[in-house]
N, C-alpha and C positions, 0 to 999 in steps of 0.2 A: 456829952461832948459839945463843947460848943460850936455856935452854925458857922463862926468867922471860920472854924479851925477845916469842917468837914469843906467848906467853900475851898480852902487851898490844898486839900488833898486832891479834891475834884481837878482843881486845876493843875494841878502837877503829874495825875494821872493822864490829862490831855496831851499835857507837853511832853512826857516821858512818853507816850503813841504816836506824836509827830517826829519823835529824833528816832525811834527805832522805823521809821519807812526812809529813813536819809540811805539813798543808794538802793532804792529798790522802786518796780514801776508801780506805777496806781494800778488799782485791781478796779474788777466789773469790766460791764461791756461787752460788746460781740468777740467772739477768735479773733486774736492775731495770726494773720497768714500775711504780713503782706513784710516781705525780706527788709533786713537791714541796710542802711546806706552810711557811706561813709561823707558829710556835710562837711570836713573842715580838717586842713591840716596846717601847723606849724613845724617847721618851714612849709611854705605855699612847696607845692612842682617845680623844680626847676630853677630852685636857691645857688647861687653859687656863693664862693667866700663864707659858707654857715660856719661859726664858730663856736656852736653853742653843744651843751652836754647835753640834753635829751630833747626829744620828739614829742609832738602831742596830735592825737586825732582824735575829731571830735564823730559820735556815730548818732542818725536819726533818733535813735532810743538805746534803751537798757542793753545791755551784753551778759551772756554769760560770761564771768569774767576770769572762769579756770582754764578756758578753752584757748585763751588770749597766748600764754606761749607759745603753745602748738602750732597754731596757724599766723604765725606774725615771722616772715621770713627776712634778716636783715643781711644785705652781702654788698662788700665784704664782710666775710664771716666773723665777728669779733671774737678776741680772743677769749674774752671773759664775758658768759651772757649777761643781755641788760637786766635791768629791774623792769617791774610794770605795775602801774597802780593805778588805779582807777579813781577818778573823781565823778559820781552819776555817772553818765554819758560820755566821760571823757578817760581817755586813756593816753599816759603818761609812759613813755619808755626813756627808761635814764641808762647813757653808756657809762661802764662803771671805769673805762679808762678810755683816753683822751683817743678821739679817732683821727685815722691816718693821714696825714697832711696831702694835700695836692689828686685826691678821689674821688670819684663820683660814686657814691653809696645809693641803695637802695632797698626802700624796705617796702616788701608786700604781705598786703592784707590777704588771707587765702580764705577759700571758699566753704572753709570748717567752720568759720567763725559764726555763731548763735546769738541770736534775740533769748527771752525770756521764755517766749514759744517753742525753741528749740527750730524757728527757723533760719535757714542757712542766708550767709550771704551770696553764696553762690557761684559766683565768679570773682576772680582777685582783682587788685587794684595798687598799682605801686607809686610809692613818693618816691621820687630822684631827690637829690641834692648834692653838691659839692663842696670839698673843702676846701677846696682852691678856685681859683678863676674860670676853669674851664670844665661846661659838662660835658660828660659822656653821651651820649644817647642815641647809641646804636639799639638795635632794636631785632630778635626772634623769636616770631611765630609760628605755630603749629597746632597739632592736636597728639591729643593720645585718646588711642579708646580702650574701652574695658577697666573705664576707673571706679565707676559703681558707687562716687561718693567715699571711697578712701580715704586717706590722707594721701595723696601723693603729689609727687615734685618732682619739676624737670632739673637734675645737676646740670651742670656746664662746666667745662675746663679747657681754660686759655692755654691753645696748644703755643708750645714754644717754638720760635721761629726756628729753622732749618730743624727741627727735631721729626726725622719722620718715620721714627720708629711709636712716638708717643701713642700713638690709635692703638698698638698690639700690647704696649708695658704698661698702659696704665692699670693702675689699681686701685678700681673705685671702693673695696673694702680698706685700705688703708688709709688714702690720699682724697681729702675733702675737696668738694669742688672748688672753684672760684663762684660764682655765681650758682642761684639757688632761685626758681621759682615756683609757685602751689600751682596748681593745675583744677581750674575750675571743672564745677558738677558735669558742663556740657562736654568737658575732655579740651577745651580751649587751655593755651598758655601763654605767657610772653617776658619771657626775659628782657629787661630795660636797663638801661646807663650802663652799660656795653661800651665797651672801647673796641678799637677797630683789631679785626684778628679772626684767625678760626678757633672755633670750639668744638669739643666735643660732645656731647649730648646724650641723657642717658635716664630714661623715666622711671621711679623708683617710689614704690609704695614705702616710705621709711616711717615703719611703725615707732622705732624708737625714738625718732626725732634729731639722730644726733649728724648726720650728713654725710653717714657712711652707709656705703650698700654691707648690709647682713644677708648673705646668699639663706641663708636658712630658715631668716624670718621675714626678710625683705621681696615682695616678689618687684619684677623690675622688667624693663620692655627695652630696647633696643632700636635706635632710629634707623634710617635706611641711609643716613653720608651724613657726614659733618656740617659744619655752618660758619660761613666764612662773612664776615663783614668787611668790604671796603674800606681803605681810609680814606674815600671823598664820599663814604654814604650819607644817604638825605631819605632812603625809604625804608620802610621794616624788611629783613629779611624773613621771606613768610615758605610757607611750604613744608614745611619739618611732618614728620609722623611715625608714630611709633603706637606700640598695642602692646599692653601691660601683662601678663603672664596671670593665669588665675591663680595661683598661689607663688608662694618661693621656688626657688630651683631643689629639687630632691639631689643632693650629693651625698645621703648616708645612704651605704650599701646596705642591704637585706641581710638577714640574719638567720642561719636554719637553728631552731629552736629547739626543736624533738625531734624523734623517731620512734615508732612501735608499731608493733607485729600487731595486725588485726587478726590477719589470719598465716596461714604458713606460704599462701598464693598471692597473700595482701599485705601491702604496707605502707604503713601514712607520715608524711611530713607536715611539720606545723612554721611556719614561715614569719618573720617579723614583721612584712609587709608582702601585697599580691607579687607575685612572681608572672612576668610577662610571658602569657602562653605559646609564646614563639618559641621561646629558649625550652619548653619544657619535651624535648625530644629525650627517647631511651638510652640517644646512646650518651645523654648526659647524666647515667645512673649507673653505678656497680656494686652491687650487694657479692661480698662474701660473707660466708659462713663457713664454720665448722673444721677452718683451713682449707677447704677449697678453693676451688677456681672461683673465681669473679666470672657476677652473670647479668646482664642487664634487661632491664623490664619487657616485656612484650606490650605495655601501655601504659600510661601517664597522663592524666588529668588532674585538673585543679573542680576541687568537688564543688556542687550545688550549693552545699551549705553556706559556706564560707571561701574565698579567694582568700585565705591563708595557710587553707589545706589541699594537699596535691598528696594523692596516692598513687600506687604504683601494684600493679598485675604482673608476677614473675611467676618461674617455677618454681614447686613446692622447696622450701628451706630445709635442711634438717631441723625436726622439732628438738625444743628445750635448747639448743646451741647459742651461744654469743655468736654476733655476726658484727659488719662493718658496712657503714651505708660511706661510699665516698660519690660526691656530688660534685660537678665543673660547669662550668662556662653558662650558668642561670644570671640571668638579670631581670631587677624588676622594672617598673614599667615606665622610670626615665631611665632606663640604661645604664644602670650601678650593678656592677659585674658583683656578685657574691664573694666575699674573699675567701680563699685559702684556707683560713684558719676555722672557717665555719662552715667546710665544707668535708667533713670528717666526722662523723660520728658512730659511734657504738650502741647497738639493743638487743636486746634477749629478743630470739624467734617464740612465736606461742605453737603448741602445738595442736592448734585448733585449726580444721580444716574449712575450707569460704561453704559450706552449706547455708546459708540465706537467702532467699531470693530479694531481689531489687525491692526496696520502697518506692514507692510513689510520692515526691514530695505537697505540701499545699498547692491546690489549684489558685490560678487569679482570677475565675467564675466558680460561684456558687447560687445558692438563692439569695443572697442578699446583694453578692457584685454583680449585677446584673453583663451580662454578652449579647452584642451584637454579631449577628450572625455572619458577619463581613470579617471580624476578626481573626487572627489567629490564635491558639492557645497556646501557651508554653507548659510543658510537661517536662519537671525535671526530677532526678531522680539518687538514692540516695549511695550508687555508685554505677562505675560504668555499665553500659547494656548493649545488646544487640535486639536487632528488630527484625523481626520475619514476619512478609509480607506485610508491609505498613503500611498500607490503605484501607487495612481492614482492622488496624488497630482502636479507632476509634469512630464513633458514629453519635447522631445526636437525633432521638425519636422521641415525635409529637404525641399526644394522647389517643390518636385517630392513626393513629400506626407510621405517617409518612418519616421517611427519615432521611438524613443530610448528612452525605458523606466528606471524609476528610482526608486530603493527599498530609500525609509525616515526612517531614524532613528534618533530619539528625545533625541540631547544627554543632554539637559539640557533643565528648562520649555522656556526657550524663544529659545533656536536652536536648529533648525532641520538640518540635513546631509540629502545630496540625492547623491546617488552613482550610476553610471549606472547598467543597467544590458546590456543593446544594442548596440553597436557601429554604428556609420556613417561613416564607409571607403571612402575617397576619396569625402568625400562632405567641401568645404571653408565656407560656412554659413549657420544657422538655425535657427529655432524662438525656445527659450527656454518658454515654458507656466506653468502657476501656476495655478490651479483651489482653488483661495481661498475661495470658495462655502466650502473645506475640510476643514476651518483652522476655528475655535472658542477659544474666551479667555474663563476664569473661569466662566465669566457670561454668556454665551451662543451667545455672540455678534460676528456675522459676517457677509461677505458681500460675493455675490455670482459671483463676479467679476472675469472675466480672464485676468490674466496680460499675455503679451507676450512681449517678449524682444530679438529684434535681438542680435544673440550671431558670432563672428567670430570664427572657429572652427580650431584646427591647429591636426597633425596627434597626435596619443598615444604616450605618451611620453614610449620612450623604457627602459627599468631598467637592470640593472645588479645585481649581487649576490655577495656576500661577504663571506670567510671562511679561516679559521686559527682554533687554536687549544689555551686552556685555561689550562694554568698552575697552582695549586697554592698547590706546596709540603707542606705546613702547616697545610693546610687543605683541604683536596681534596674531601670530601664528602660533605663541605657547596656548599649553591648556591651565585652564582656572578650575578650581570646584567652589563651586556656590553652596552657601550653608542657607538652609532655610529652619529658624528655633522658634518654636512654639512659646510664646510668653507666659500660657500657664503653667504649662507641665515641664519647659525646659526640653524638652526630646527635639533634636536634630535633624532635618531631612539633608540629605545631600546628595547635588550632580557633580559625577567626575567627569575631568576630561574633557570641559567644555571650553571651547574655540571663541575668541569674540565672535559676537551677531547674537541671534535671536538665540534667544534659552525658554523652555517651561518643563515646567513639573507639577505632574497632576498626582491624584488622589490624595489631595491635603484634605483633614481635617478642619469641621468652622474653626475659625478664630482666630486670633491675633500673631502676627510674626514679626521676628526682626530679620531680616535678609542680609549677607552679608557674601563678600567671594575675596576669593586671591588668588595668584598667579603659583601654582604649584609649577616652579624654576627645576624641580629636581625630579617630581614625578613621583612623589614616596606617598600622595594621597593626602599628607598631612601638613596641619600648617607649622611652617619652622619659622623661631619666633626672631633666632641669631644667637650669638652668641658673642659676649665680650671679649674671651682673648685665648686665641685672636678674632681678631675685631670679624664678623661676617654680622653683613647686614639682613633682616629681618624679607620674606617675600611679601610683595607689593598686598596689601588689604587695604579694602575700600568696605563700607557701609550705606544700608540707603537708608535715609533720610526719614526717621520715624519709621511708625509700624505698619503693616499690611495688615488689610482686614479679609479673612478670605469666606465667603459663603456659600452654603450648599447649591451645586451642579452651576457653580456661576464662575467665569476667569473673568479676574486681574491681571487688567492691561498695564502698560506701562511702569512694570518694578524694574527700575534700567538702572544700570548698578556701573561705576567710571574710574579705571583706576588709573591714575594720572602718572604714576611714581615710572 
C-alpha cells in the first residue's frame, strides 16, 4: 500500500475521533464534584417586548441532556411542549407556537438538572420575560421539607377574584396550575413573574411530569394559607411551608383475599394490605356454620409472620361443614374502610382440633447478633399465647452460674418484650433460656421444654441526653411532640405532650439525629399533614437546622426547635 495512501487514512482516522467527541466533555483529571451553573441567558432577566420564538441558556459545562425536559419548568403553561436541543454547553428551547401576547413568562431551571458527574444543580433558577411592555414580578417564597431530592414542584393557582368558594372546589387532579415552580434539594422554592392576586399553593412530587396531582402516584404536601400578593408590591412574599407526604395518598381500600379453617377453634385471613389493628375487634367478626347461629371470636390478631394475616380464636365449628366468614367496619392503615363486597366469604371448616403448642419465632440475638445487656428482646410467636408467671419466663446465665433476670411484657397477643432487670458486667458469653413450660396459646396447648440459646454478649450500650428549648409564639399553651430519627437506622424517638419551654430526652443512643416537632392542634399523637378538599391546613412543623450528634453519658445543649406558623 502506498505511504501517501496509509498517511490519509491516519489522518482521517484523527478527524473522524475529533467529530465524534463534538458534544461531549474531555475526559481525564480529578472528579467532578463541583455543581453546574447556569452563565448565560437569551433573553437576559427582565426582557420585556421579547418577540422571539425560542430561549437559549448557556450552562458552566456539559449536561446530561435527557434530563433537560424534566426539570425545565416553563409558565404559563404552553399548550404544546417546546423542543430542546442542545448545542455543547448550550441549550436551546423552541416554543412550537407563538406565545401569549401581553405576559410575563417564566421558565425555571430545577434542581434535577445534571453535569456529566451526575452532579445536581441544586437549586433553581428562573428567567422572566415579557411579551408585552410590562413585567410581572411578584415574587413567593417558602420551603417544603421531606423532598429527599424528588422531583417536586410547588403548583400555584390564581384564585379568581370574589370566588371564595375556589380553596374547597379546586381540583388539582384535573385543573393545571397557573404557575409552576421545582423546589430545590435544600426544600427552598420561589415562584417569580407573578401578577398581583392570591394563590393557591400546593407541593407535589409529580412523578409524571404532566401538572396534574395523581393522588396514587403523586405524593403531595399541603401549605398552611394561601399567598396573596399586593398590587403596590415591591418585596417577595416569603413565609410559605409545607411538608411533603412520604409516599401518595393510599385511597384503594383493602381487600380480604382468603379464608381457611386452620383448625376447628382457628381461623385465618389473608388481607390485600396490613389491616389497622384498631379496627381488628371481635365483634367485627361472624362466622357461621352449619346453619347456625353467628358467633364471633374470642380473639383476633394480626400474626408475627406477616401483617397480611390476622386470625381469629372461636368456638369449636362443626367439623367438615361450609361456614360464612362476614367481616365490617376494618380499615387499613390510612383509613380505607373495607367494602361490602369483600367482606363475605365462604370456607370449608377442617375437622382438625388446635393440638400444637406455640412456636417460637427467630430470635434478634444469637452468637453471631451479638446483645447488649441493656437491651430488650422481642419474642414473637407463631400464634397467640398466654403467660404464666412472666418473670420467670426467661433468664440469661453466665458460665460461672450468675444470672440476669427479665420483667416480660405482652405487648401484643403473639409478642412478648423481656427487658432486663440484672446486668452481666464483664462477662463475653451466655446461655439465654426460655421456660416455655410458661407460654400457652388460646387452647391451652404447650410444651414444657427449655430452650437455651448461646448468646454473645457485648458491654451496655452507653446513651446520652438531648435538650433545647420549644418555641411556638402562636400558641404557646398547646402541646407539641418532638420527633427525635436516628440517621442510620431510621427509628424514631418521641415526646408527647410537650408545652413550649425546656424539653429533654435521655437514653439516646451514640450518633447522629435529625430533630424535628409540631404542634399536635387535635391531640391524636400524630402528625396531620391536611387535606385538599376541603381545604384544612397542615399542623405547624418546624425542623432544626442540620444534625445532632449525640455521645455516650454526655447532653446536648441547645437543640432549640421555633415554630413560627
Amino acid at each position: 500500500m502506498p505511504f501517501h495512501f496509509l498517511l490519509l487514512l491516519s489522518l482521517a482516522a484523527v478527524i473522524g475521533g475529533c467529530a465524534s467527541g463534538q458534544g461531549a466533555a474531555p475526559r481525564g483529571g480529578p472528579p467532578d464534584t463541583t455543581a453546574p451553573e447556569i452563565i448565560g441567558t437569551n433573553p437576559t432577566d427582565g426582557t420585556i417586548n421579547f418577540a422571539g420564538e425560542s430561549v437559549t441558556v448557556e450552562f458552566s459545562e456539559y449536561l446530561n441532556e435527557g434530563a433537560a425536559a424534566q426539570n425545565v419548568v416553563i409558565t404559563p403553561i404552553p399548550a404544546t411542549p417546546p423542543e430542546f436541543d442542545w448545542s455543547g454547553r448550550e441549550l436551546e428551547i423552541t416554543f412550537r407556537q407563538p406565545l401569549l401576547p401581553n405576559r410575563t413568562y417564566a421558565v425555571t431551571f430545577g434542581a434535577g438538572l445534571t453535569d456529566l458527574s451526575n452532579n445536581r444543580l441544586g437549586r433553581g433558577r428562573t428567567l422572566r420575560f415579557a411579551t408585552g411592555p410590562n413585567l410581572d414580578s411578584g415574587t413567593i417564597r417558602g420551603t417544603v421539607a421531606g423532598v429527599a431530592k424528588r422531583r417536586a414542584v410547588v403548583f400555584a393557582w390564581l384564585v379568581p377574584p370574589g370566588n371564595s368558594r375556589f380553596l374547597d372546589t379546586l381540583r388539582p387532579d384535573s385543573v393545571r396550575p397557573d404557575f409552576v415552580a421545582p423546589i430545590s434539594d435544600d426544600g427552598l422554592f420561589s415562584l417569580e413573574g407573578l401578577p398581583a392576586g392570591t394563590f393557591r399553593l400546593l407541593a407535589v412530587a409529580d412523578e409524571f411530569g404532566d401538572q396534574l396531582l395523581d393522588f396514587g402516584n403523586d405524593a403531595f404536601g399541603v401549605f398552611d394559607r394561601q399567598a396573596t400578593i399586593p398590587q403596590n408590591y415591591t418585596q417577595p412574599v416569603t413565609g410559605f411551608h409545607a411538608r411533603l407526604r412520604p409516599a401518595p395518598l393510599d385511597q384503594k381500600p383493602p381487600n380480604l383475599y382468603s379464608v381457611r379453617s386452620i383448625a376447628n377453634t382457628r381461623t385465618e385471613l389473608r388481607f390485600s394490605e396490613p389491616i389497622d389493628t384498631a379496627t381488628l375487634r371481635p365483634k367485627n367478626f361472624t362466622i357461621t356454620a352449619g346453619g347456625g347461629v353467628g358467633i364471633s371470636p374470642g380473639s383476633v390478631w394480626q400474626t408475627a409472620e406477616s401483617r397480611l394475616i390476622v386470625q381469629l380464636h372461636h368456638a369449636p365449628l362443626p367439623p367438615d361443614t361450609g361456614a360464612t366468614l362476614a367481616v365490617r367496619n376494618l380499615a387499613d392503615t390510612a383509613g380505607n374502610q373495607l367494602p361490602d363486597s369483600s367482606g363475605l366469604q365462604r370456607f370449608a371448616v377442617t375437622a382438625l382440633p388446635d393440638t400444637l403448642p406455640p412456636t417460637l419465632l427467630p430470635l434478634d440475638v444469637d452468637t453471631t447478633r451479638s446483645y447488649a445487656v441493656s437491651d430488650s428482646i422481642r419474642l414473637r410467636w407463631s400464634k397467640a399465647v398466654t403467660v404464666a408467671q412472666p418473670d420467670e419466663l426467661a433468664t440469661l446465665r453466665d458460665t460461672a452460674g450468675k444470672v440476669a433476670r427479665f420483667r416480660v411484657v405482652q405487648v401484643s397477643p403473639v409478642e412478648l418484650h423481656a427487658f432486663p432487670i440484672d446486668t452481666l458486667a464483664g462477662v463475653g458469653r451466655a446461655m439465654l433460656q426460655l421456660q416455655l413450660g410458661r407460654i400457652s396459646d388460646l387452647s391451652g396447648n404447650r410444651t414444657d421444654t427449655t430452650l437455651r440459646f448461646p448468646v454473645r454478649l457485648v458491654p451496655a450500650r452507653l446513651r446520652g441526653t438531648m435538650q433545647g428549648n420549644l418555641t411556638d409564639t402562636a400558641a404557646p399553651t398547646s402541646t407539641h411532640n418532638i420527633l427525635v430519627t436516628s440517621v442510620a437506622t431510621g427509628v424514631v424517638w418521641q415526646l408527647r405532650g410537650v408545652r413550649a419551654g425546656a424539653w429533654e430526652m435521655k437514653g439516646l443512643p451514640e450518633g447522629e439525629y435529625r430533630v424535628a416537632a409540631f404542634r399536635d392542634a387535635n391531640g391524636n399523637g400524630k402528625y396531620d399533614q391536611g387535606e385538599i378538599a376541603p381545604w384544612t391546613g397542615p399542623e405547624p412543623w418546624t425542623e432544626f437546622s442540620g444534625t445532632v450528634r449525640v455521645r455516650p453519658r454526655w447532653t446536648v445543649n441547645e437543640v432549640n426547635l421555633v415554630i413560627t406558623e
